[in-house]
Rosetta silent file (secondary structure, phi, psi, omega in degrees, C-alpha in Angstrom):
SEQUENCE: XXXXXXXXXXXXXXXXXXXXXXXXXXXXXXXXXXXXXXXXXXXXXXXXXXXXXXXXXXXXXXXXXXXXXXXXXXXXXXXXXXXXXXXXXXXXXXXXXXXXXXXXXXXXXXXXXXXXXXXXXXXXXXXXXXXXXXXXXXXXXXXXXXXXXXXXXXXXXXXXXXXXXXXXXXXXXXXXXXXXXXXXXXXXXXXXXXXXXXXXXXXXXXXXXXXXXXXXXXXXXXXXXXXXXX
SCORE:     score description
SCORE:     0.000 S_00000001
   1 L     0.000  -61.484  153.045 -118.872  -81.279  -26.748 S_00000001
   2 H     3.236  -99.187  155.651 -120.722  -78.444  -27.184 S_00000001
   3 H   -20.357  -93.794 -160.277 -118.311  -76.299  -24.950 S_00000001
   4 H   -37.837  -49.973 -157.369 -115.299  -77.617  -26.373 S_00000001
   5 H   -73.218  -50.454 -176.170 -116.692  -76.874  -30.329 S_00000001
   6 H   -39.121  -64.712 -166.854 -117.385  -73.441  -28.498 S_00000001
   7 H   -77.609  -32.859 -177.885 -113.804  -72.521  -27.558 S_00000001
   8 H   -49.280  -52.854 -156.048 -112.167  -73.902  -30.633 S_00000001
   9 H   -41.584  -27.810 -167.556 -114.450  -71.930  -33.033 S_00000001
  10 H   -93.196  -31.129  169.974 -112.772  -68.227  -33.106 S_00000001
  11 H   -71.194  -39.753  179.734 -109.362  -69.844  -33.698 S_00000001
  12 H   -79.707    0.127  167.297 -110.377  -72.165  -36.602 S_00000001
  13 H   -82.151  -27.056  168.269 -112.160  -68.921  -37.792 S_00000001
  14 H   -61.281  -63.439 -160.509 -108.545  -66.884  -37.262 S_00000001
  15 H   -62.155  -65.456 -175.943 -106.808  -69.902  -39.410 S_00000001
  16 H   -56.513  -31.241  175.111 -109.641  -69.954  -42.252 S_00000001
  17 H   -69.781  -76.759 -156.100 -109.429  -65.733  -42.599 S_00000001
  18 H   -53.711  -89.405 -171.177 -105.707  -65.850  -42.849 S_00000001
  19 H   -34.478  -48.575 -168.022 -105.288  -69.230  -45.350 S_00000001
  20 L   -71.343   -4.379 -123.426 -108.279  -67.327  -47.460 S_00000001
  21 L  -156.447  -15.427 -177.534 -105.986  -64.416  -47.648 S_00000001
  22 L    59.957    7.553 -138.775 -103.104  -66.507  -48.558 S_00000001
  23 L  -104.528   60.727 -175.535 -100.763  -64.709  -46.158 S_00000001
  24 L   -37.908  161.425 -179.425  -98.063  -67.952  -44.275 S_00000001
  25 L   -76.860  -39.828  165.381  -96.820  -67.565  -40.896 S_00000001
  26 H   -45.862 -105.301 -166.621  -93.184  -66.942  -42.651 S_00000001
  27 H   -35.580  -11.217 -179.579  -94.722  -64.094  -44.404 S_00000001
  28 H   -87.203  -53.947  167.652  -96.458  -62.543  -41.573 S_00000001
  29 H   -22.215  -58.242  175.599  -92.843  -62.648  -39.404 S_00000001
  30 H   -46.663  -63.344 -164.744  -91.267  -60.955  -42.285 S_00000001
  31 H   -55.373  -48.632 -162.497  -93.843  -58.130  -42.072 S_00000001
  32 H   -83.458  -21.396  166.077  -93.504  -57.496  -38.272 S_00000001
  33 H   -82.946  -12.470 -155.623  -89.753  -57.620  -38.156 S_00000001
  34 H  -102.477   -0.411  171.700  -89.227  -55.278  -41.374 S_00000001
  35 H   -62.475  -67.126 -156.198  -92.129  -53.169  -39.355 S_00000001
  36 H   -81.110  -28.679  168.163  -90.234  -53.219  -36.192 S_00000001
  37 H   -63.566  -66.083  176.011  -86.701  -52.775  -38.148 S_00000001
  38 L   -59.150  -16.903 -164.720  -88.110  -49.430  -39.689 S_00000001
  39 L  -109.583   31.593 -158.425  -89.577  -47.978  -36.896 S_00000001
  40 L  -122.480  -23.871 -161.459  -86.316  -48.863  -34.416 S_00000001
  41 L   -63.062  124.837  169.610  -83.980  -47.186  -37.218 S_00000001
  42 L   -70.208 -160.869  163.199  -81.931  -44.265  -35.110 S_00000001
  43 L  -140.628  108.727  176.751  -81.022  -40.905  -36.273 S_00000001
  44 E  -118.673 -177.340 -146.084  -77.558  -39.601  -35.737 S_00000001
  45 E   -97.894  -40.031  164.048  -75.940  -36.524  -35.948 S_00000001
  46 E   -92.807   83.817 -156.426  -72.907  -38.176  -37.809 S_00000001
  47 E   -98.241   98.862 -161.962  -71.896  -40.696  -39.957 S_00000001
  48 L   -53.053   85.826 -173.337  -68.143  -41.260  -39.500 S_00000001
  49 E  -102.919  150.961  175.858  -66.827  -42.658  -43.057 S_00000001
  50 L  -175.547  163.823 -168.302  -63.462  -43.728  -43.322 S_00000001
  51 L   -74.273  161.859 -169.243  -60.879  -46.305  -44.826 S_00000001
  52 H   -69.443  -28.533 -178.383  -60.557  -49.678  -42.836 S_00000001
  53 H   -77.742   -6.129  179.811  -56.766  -48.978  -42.204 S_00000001
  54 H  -136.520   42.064  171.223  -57.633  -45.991  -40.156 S_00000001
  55 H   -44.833  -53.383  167.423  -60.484  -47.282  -37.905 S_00000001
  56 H   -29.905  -78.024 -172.562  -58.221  -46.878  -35.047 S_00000001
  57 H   -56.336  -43.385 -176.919  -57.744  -42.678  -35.381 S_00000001
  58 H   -71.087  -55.552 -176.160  -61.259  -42.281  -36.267 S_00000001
  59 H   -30.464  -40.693  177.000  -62.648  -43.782  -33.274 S_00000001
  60 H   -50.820  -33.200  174.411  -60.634  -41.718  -30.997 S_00000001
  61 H   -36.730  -70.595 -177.427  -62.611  -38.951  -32.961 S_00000001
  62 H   -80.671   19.579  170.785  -65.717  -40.422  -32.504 S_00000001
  63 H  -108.554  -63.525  172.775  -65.476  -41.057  -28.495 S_00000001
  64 H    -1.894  -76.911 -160.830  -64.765  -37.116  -28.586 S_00000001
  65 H   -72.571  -36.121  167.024  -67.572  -36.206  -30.205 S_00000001
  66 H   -33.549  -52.853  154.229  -69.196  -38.562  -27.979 S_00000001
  67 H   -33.907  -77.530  172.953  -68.228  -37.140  -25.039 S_00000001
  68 L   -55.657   12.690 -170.875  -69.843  -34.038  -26.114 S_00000001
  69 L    81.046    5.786 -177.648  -73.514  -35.542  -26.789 S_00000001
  70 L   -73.064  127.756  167.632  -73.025  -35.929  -30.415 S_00000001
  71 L   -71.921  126.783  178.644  -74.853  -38.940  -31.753 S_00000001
  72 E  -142.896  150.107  174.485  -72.369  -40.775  -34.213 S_00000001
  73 E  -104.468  119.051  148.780  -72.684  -44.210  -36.473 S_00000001
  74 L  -121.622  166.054 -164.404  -69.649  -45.287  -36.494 S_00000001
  75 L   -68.478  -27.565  176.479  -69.278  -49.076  -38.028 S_00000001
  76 L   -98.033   -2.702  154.158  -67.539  -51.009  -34.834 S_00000001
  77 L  -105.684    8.473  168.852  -70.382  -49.751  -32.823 S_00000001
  78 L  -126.642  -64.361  153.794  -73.570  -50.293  -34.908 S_00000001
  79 L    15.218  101.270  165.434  -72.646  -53.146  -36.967 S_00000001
  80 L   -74.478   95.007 -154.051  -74.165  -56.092  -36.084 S_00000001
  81 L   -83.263  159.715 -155.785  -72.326  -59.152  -36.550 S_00000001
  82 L    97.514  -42.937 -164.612  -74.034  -61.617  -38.984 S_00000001
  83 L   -65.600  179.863  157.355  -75.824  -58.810  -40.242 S_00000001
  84 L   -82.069   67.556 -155.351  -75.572  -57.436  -43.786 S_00000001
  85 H   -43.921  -38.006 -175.258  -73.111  -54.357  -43.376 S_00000001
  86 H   -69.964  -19.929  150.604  -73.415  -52.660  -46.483 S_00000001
  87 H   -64.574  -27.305  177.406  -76.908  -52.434  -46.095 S_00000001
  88 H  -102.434  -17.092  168.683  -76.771  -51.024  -42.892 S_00000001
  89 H   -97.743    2.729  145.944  -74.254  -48.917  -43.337 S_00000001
  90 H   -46.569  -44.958 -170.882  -76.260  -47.434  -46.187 S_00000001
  91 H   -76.948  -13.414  174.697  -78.797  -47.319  -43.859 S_00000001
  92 H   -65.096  -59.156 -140.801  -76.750  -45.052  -41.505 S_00000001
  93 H   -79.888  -29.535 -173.901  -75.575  -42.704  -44.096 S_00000001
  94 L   -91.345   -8.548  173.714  -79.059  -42.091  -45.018 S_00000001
  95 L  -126.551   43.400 -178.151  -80.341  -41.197  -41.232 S_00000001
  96 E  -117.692  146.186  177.367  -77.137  -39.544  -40.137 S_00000001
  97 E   -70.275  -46.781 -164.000  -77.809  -35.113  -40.561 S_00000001
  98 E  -126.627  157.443  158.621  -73.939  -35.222  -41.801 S_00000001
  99 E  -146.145  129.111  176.136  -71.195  -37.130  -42.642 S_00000001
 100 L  -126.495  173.458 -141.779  -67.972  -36.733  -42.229 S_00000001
 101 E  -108.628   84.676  172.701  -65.119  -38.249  -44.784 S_00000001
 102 E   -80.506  164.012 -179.082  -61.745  -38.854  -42.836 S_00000001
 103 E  -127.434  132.769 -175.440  -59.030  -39.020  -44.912 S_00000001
 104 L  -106.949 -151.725 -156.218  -56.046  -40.753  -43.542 S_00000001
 105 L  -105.937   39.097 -161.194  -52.823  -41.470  -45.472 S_00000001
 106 L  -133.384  137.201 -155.097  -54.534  -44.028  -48.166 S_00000001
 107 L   -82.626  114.844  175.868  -56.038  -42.900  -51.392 S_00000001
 108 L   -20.127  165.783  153.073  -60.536  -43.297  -50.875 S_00000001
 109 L  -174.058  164.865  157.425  -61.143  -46.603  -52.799 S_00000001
 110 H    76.542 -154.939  174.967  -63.587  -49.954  -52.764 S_00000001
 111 H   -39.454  -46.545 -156.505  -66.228  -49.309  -50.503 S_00000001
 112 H   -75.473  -42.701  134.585  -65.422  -46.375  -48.653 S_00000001
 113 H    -6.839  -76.822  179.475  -65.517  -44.666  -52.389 S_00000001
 114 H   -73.622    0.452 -167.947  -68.951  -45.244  -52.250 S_00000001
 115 H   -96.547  -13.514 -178.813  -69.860  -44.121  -49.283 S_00000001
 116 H   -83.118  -30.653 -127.546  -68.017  -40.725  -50.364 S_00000001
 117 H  -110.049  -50.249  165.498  -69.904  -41.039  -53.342 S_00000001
 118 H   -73.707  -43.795  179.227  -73.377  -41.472  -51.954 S_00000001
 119 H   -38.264  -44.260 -175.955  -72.663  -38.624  -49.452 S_00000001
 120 H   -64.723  -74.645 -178.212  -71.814  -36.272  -52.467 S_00000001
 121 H   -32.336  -59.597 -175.729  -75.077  -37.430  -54.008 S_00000001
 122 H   -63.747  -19.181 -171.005  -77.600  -37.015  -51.078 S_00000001
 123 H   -66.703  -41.734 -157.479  -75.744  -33.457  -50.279 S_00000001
 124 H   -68.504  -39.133  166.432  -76.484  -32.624  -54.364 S_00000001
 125 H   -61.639  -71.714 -135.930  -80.688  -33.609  -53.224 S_00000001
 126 L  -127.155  118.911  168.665  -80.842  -32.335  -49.791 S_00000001
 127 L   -88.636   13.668 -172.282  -78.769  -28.959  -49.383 S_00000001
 128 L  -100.137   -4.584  175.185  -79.309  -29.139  -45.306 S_00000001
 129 L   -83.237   79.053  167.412  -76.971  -32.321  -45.751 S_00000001
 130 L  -108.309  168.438 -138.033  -73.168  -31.971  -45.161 S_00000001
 131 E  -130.892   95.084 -135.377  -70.464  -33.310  -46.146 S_00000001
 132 L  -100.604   40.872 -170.056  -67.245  -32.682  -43.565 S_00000001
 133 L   -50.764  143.640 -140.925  -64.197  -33.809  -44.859 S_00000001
 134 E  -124.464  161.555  179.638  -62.204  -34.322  -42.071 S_00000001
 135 E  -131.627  132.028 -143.107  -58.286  -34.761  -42.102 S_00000001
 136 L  -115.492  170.280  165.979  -57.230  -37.175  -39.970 S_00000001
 137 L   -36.987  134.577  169.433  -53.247  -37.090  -37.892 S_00000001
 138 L    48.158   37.717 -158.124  -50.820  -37.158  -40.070 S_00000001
 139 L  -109.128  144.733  147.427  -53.352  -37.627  -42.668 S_00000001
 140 L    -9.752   27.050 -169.646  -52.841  -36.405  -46.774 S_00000001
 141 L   -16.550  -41.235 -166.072  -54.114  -33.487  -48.003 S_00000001
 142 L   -84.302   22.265  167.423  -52.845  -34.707  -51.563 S_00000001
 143 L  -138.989  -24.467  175.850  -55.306  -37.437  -52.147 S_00000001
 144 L   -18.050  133.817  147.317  -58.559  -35.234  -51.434 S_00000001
 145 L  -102.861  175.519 -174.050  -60.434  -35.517  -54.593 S_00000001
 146 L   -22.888  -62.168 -162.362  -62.050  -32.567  -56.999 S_00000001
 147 L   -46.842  -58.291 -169.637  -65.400  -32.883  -55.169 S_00000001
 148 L  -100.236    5.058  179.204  -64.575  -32.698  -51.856 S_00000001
 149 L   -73.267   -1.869  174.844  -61.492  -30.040  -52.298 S_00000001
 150 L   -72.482  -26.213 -172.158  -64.820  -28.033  -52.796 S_00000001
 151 L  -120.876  145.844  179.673  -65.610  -28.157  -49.146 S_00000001
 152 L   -61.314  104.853 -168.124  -64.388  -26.936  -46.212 S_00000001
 153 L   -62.567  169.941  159.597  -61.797  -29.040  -44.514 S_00000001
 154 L   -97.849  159.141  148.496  -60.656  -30.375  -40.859 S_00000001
 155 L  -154.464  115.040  146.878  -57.273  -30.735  -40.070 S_00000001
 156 L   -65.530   85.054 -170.827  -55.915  -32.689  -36.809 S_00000001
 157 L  -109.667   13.055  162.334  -53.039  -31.403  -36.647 S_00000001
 158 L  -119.614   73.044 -176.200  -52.571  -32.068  -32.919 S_00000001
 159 H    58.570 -165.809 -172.670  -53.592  -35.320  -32.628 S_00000001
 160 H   -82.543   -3.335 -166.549  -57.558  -36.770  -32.325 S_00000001
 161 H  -103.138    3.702  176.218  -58.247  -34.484  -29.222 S_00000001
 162 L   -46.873   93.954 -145.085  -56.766  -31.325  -31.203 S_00000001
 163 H   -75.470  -18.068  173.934  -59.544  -28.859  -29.371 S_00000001
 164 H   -68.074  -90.248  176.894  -59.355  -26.172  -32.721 S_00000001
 165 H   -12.949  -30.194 -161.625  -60.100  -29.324  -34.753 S_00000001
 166 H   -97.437  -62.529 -149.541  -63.083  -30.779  -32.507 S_00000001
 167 H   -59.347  -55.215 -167.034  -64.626  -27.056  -32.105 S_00000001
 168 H   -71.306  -42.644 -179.321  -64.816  -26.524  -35.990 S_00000001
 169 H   -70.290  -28.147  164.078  -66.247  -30.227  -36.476 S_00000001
 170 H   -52.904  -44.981 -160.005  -69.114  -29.722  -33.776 S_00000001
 171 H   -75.894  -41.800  171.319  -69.933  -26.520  -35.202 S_00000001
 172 H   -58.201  -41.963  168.468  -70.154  -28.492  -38.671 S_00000001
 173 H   -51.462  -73.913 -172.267  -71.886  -31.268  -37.433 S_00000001
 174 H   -64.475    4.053  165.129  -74.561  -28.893  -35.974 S_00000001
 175 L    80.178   34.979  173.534  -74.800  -26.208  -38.968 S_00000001
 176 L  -121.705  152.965 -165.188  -73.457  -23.481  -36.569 S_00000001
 177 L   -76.657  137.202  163.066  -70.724  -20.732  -37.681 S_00000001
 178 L   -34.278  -56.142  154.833  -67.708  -21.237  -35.577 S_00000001
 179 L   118.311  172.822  179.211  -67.539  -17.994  -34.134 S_00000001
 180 L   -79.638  -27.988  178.567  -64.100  -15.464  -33.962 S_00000001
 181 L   -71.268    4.777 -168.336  -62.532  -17.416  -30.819 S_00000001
 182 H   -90.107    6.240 -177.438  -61.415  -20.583  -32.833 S_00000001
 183 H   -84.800  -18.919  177.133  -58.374  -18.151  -33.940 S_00000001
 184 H   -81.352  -43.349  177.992  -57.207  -18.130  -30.250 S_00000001
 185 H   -66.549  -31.019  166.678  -57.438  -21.630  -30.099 S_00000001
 186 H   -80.077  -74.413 -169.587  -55.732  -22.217  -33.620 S_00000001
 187 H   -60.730  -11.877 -177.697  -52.793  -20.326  -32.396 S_00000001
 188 H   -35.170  -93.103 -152.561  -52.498  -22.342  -28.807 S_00000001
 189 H   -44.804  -28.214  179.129  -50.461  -25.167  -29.865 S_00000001
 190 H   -71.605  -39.057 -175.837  -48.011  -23.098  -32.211 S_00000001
 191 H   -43.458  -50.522 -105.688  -47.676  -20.377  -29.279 S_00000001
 192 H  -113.968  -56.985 -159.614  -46.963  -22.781  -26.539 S_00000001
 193 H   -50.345  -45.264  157.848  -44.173  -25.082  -28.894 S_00000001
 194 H   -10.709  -99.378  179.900  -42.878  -21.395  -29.364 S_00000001
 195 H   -36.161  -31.049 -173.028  -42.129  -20.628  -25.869 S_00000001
 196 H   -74.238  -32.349  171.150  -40.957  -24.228  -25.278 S_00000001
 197 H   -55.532  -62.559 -177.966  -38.017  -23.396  -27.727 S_00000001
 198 H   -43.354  -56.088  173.628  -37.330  -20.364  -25.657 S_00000001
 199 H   -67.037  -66.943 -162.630  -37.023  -22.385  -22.388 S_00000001
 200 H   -78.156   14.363  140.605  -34.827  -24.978  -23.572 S_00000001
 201 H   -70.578  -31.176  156.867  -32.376  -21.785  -25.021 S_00000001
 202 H   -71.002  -49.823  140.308  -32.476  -20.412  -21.963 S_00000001
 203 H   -13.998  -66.987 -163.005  -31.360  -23.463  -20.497 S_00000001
 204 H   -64.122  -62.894  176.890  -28.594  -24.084  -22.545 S_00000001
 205 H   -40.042  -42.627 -160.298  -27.644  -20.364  -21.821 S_00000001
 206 H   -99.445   -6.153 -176.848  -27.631  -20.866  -18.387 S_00000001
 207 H   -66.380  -24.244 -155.463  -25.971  -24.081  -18.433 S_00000001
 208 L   -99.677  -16.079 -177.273  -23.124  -22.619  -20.198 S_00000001
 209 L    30.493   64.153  151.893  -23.249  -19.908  -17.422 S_00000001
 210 L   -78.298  -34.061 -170.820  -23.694  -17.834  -20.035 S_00000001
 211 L  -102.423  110.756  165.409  -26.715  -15.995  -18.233 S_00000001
 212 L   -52.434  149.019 -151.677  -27.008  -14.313  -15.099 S_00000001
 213 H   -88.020  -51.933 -174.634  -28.421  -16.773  -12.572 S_00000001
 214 H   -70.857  -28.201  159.836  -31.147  -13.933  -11.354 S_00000001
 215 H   -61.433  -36.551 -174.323  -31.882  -13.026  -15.030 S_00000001
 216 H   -96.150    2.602  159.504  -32.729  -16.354  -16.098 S_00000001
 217 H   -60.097  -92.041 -159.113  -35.336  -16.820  -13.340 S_00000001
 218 H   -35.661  -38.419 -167.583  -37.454  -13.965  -14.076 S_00000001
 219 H   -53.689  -69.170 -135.452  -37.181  -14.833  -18.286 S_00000001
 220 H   -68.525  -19.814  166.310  -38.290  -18.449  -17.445 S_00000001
 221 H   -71.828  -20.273  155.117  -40.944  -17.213  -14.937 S_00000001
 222 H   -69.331  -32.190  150.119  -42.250  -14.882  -17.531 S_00000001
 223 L  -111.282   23.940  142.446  -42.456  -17.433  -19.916 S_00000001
 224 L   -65.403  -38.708 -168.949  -43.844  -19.882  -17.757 S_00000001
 225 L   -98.129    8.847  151.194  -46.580  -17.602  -17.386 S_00000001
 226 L   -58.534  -43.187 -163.823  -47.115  -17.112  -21.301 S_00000001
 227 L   -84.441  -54.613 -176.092  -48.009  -20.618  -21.436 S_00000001
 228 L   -38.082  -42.501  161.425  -50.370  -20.546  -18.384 S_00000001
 229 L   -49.601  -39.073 -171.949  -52.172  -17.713  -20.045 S_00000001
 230 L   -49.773    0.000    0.000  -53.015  -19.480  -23.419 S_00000001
């Protein structure tokens, strides 16, 4: 009996400290997940906001930047279901370095409002905090509001893999100047439709046997090799 009275004692001494202390087994749980919750929270480089109708476009975005090591929250890949999304994606927006605001072809509104809304705010507190707005294909220019016509835009204006477009939003995400080479890179896509116009006029031209046959090699091999160059 002894013995037994022995091993019990430091547990009914654990139960009497705690119950003197008032502190329930519920309430202790609480403590170690909202412990374990804070100290688990990630940090990403990006917090992707955007309207629900154009989840699709951003994601394409956000695998990009992904590609390139950029850490991004976007909502179908941190979202927990069950959880309480507006809290967590609060909770993004506040451990993301940036965020940026796509704008598709649907006027901010609801939710997505705020999230432009809080963005503006923590940028007006922390001035290492920016705020991207990003323009997404075929996206509006014309619904930007005051605030963010204030900031330097994105604009995909070759789809989500438009390589001018990705180069200026990395450099935003990471706070670095762009550099003089995104002007070569800006001019690509216009060059290249350019030239394609030329080639089917040449075509036409030669179809029409309009063209010397030995003439319209060398153009089209000389502007084959315009495009090769970009």
């Amino acid at each position: 009996m002894i013995y037994l009275f022995a091993s019990i004692k430091p547990a009914a001494a654990w139960m009497w400290h705690h119950s003197s202390t008032r502190v329930s087994l519920s309430d202790r749980n609480s403590l170690v997940v909202q412990h374990m919750s804070a100290s688990e929270v990630e940090n990403y480089d990006v917090f992707l906001s955007h309207a629900h109708v154009d989840a699709e476009a951003v994601e394409k975005i956000g695998q990009v930047l992904l590609n390139l090591g950029i850490t991004v929250w976007l909502d179908k890949w941190v979202l927990v279901p069950g959880d309480l999304w507006q809290q967590e994606m609060a909770r993004g927006l506040d451990h993301a370095s940036t965020c940026a605001v796509c704008i598709g072809q649907t006027t901010p509104k609801g939710w997505f409002q705020q999230e432009i809304q809080r963005a503006l705010n923590r940028q007006a507190k922390e001035k290492t905090f920016r705020v991207i707005p990003v323009i997404l294909p075929e996206g509006d220019t014309g619904i930007v509001d005051d605030f963010l016509e204030l900031r330097t835009w994105i604009e995909f204006k070759n789809g989500h893999d438009d390589s001018a477009a990705v180069h200026l939003l990395t450099c935003g995400i990471r706070g670095i100047p762009p550099g003089a080479s995104i002007s070569h890179h800006t001019e690509g896509p216009d060059e290249v439709k350019r030239i394609r116009e030329k080639l089917i006029r040449l075509r036409t031209l030669r179809n029409e046997k309009l063209i010397d046959e030995v003439i319209a090699q060398e153009a089209q091999r000389r502007l084959v090799n315009q495009i090769l160059d970009l």
